[in-house]
DRENNU-940501 format. One record per residue (C-alpha): x, y, z. Coordinates in steps of 0.001 Angstrom, whole numbers, plus 500000, padded with zeros to 6 digits. Each point is the difference from the previous one (the first is absolute). Last residue first. Layout:
% residues N
XYZ;...
***
This chain:
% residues 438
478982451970515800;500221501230496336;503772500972499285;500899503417498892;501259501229503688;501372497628501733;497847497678502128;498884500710503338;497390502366498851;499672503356502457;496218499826501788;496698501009498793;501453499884496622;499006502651497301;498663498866496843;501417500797496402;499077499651496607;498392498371496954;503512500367497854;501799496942500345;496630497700499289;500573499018496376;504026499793500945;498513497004501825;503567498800501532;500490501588503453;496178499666500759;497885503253500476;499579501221504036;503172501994499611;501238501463503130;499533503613501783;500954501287503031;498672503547501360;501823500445503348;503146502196497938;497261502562498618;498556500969503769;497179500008501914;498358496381499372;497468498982502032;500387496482501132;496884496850499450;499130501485496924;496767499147498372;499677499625496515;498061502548498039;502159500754497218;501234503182502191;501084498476502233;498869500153503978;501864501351503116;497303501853501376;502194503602500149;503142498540497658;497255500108496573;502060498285497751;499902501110496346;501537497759497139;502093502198498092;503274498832501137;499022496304498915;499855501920496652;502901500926499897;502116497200500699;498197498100497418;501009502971497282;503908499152501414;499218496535498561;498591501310496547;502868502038499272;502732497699500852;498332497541497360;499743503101497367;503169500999500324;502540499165497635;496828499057497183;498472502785500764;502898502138499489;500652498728496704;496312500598498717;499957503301501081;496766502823500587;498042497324501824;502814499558502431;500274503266500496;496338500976500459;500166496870502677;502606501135502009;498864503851500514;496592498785500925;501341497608502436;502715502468501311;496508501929500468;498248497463501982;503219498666501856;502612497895499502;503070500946501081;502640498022498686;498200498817497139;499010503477498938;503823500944500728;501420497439497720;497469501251497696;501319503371500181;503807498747499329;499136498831497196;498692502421498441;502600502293500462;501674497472498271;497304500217497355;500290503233499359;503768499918499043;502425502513501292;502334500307496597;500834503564500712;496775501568498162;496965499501501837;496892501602498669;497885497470498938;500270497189502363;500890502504502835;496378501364499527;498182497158499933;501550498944503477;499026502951501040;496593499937499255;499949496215501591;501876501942503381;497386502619499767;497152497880499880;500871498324502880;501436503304501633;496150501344499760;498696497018501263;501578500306502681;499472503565500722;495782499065500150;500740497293501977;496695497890499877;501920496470499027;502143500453503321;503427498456499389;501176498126503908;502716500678501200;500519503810498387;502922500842498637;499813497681496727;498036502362497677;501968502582500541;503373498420499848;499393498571496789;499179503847498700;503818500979501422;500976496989497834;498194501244497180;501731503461500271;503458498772500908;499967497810496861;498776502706497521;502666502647501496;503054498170499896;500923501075496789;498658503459499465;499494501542496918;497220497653498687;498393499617503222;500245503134500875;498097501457496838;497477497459499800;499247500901504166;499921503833499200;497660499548497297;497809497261501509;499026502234503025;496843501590498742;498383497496497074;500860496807502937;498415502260502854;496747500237497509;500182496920498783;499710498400503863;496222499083499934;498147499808503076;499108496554501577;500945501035503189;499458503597500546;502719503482498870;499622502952501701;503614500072500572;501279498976496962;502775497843499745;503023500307498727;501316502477502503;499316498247502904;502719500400502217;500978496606499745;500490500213496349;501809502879498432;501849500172503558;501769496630500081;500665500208496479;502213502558500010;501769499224503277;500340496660498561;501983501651496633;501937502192502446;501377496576501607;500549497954497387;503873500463499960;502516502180498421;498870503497502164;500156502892498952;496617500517498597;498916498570496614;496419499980501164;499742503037501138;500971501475496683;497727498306498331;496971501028502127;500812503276498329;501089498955496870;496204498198499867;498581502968501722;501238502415496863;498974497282497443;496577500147501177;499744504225500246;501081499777496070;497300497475499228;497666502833501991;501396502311497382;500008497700497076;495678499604500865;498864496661500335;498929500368503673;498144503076499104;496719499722501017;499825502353502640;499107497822502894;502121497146498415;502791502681499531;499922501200503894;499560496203501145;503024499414498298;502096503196501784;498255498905503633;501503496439499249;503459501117498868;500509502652502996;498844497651502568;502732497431498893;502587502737499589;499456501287503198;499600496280501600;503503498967498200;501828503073501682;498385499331503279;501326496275500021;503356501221498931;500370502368502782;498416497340502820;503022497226498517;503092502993499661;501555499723496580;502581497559499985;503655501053500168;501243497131502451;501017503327502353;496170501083499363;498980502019497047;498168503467499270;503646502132500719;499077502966497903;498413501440502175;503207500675501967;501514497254503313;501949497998497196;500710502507497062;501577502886502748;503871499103499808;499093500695495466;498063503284500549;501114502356502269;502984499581501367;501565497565496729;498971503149498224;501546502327502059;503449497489499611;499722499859496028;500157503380500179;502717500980501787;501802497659497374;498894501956497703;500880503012501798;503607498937500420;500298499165496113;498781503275499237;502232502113501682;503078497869499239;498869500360496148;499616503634499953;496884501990499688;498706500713496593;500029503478499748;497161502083500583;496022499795499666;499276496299500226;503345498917501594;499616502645502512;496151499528501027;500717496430500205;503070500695502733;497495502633502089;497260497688500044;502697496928501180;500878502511502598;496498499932501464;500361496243501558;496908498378498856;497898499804503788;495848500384497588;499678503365501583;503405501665499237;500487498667496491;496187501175499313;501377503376501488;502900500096497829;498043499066496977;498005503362500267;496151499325501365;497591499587497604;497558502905498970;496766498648499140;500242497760502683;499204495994499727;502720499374502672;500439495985498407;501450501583496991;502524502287501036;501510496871502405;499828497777496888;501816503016497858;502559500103502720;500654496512500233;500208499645496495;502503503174499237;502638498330502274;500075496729498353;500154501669496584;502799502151500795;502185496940501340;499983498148497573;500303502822497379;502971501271501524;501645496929501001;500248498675496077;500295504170499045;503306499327502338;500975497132498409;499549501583496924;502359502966500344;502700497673501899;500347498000496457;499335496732499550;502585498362497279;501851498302502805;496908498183501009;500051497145502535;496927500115501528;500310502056503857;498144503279498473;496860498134498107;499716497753503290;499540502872502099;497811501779497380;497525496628499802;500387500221504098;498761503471499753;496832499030497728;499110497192501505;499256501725502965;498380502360498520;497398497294498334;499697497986503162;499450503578501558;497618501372497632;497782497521500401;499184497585496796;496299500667498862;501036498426496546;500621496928498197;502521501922498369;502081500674503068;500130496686501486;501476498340496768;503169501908498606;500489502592502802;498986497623502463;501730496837499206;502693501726498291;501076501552503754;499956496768501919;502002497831497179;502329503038500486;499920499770503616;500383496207500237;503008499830497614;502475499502502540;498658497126501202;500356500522503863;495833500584500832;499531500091503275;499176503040500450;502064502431497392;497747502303499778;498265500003496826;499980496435500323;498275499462503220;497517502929498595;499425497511497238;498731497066502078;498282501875502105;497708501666497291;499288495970498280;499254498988503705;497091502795499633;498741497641496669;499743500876497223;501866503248498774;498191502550498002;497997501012503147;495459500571499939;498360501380502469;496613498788499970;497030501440500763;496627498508500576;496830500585497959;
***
């Protein structure tokens, strides 16, 4: 199961964008740092796992801004317990973290943490006063705040675009090869947890339901990367099917493909009805499958596969899509393709659609049946080493290559009783245009 480590802001730009405005970088609305600080101690902060630095940080500015509002009634007693706090709490963090990540039964003293992790020791010394003594004064404690604010700046907020943090280009995309691993983990991850519950029988069990759910937020959260364009979406899809994940590897020609449908089909429902661009990108990335290759091989066992896939799919967008992305557009759009590319299993793929849809047969149907005549003139074998054909008819040139084959109609123009017998190839190229009879 892969790990994830999970930020309550959005995107990395998101980070940037408020560390510009904690410190004054390019931001000259005068309200930038408060909008800054109420964004993470009003939002951030409750959606958890917020660092203690964004959260300290926000924390001395939020006593910065408390002591330069306009306050007459604010008395020099509370502006120091303002600082105080501030500043006590963001000293106390780093210390506890340091204690923590020792894992000793006896932690070492704050001052030594201070001293190993570069906090200047002083601020020890000042927190140690205002907890146990007096409440230092309010010069003191203004100039360590601000002290502060510059350690952190050192070591957290100058570091966010060469630390671990930084997981995005200049554009703020996640990195192509890191995404791609990212979508194979949790790709691998969902199939080996399904085949788990199959073996054990508990596919219908809340807690594998549960384990569902978490790979749909998972592969979720890919999809609704940084970037505002399709491009995380394609990455997505690219992956799920050219590396093979929907089909199975043992799998022969003629096999059924229920049993990849029953395993993948709760991930794929889910996506499709969460994400909007997902449906589309996945049949299209199927239409590129099956239209690669030159020439469609009807005893391609992956071919197939993707045919049957791409109709599945098709089936699934129909009844799972929720942001007004019609079936039948998609559709559409894969009979164009069929007729575009004809081949034995764009033919099978055509025709189940056009049997399945009244309206689309009558759009297509015509277009249909003309690319099918391409197709099969494709499947007449020519046997290039003695240069015959394959219906039996000599050849007077052996044919090596696709582009030599030429084919024209050998029906008349006119008998629509006669427009589907077939094809012949020419000994020689016609001298008419194609689609008349010489």
């Amino acid at each position: 199961m892969p790990r994830y480590t999970i930020h309550p802001w959005r995107t990395h730009t998101d980070l940037l964008t408020v560390r510009d405005q904690l410190y004054h970088l390019d931001t000259p609305a005068p309200d930038a740092r408060r909008y800054a600080v109420d964004r993470i101690l009003s939002c951030w902060k409750f959606r958890g796992n917020l660092p203690h630095a964004v959260e300290s940080t926000a924390l001395l500015i939020d006593a910065q801004l408390h002591h330069q509002s306009q306050n007459s009634e604010r008395s020099d007693f509370a502006l120091r317990a303002v600082y105080t706090a501030a500043f006590t709490r963001f000293v106390t963090g780093f210390c506890d973290i340091g204690r923590s990540r020792e894992g000793l039964l006896q932690p070492s003293s704050m001052l030594d943490v201070a001293k190993r992790i570069g906090m200047p020791v002083h601020f020890v010394g000042l927190r140690h006063e205002a907890v146990h003594e007096e409440l230092p004064s309010l010069g003191r404690l203004v100039g360590a705040v601000d002290e502060g604010l510059r350690w952190l700046w050192e070591v957290y907020w100058s570091r966010l675009e060469v630390s671990a943090l930084n997981d995005v280009e200049s554009n703020g995309r996640v990195d192509d090869g890191e995404l791609k691993d990212e979508v194979r983990r949790v790709l691998k991850a969902f199939r080996s947890s399904r085949r788990d519950a199959f073996r054990t029988n508990r596919q219908r069990e809340a807690e594998h339901q549960s384990e569902v759910e978490a790979f749909a937020q998972a592969c979720g959260r890919i999809l609704d990367g940084d970037s505002r364009d399709r491009q995380d979406v394609e990455m997505f899809a690219t992956v799920l099917v050219d590396e093979r994940f929907l089909v199975p590897s043992s799998r022969s020609l003629g096999d059924s493909m229920d049993g990849a449908f029953t395993l993948w089909d709760p991930l794929l429902s889910r996506l499709i009805q969460s994400q909007r661009r997902f449906p589309a990108t996945l049949v299209e990335r199927l239409h590129t499958q099956l239209t690669e290759s030159t020439v469609q091989s009807s005893k391609d066992v992956a071919s197939e596969a993707f045919a049957l896939w791409l109709l599945h799919a098709l089936e699934l967008a129909n009844t799972y899509a929720t942001h007004g992305s019609t079936d039948a557009s998609l559709q559409a759009a894969t009979l164009r393709v069929c007729c575009l590319y004809p081949g034995s299993w764009t033919k099978m793929v055509g025709q189940r659609l056009l049997e399945g849809d009244a309206e689309l047969m009558a759009d297509y149907q015509a277009l249909f049946e003309a690319s099918v005549l391409v197709a099969n003139s494709e499947t007449m074998e020519v046997d290039t080493e003695v240069g015959t054909a394959h219906d039996g008819g000599p050849s007077e040139l052996p044919f090596s290559t696709r582009d030599e084959l030429v084919a024209v109609r050998y029906s008349a123009l006119h008998d629509h009783s006669t427009a589907a017998v077939g094809w012949r190839r020419a000994l020689f190229a016609p001298s008419v245009p194609i689609g008349i009879v010489a």
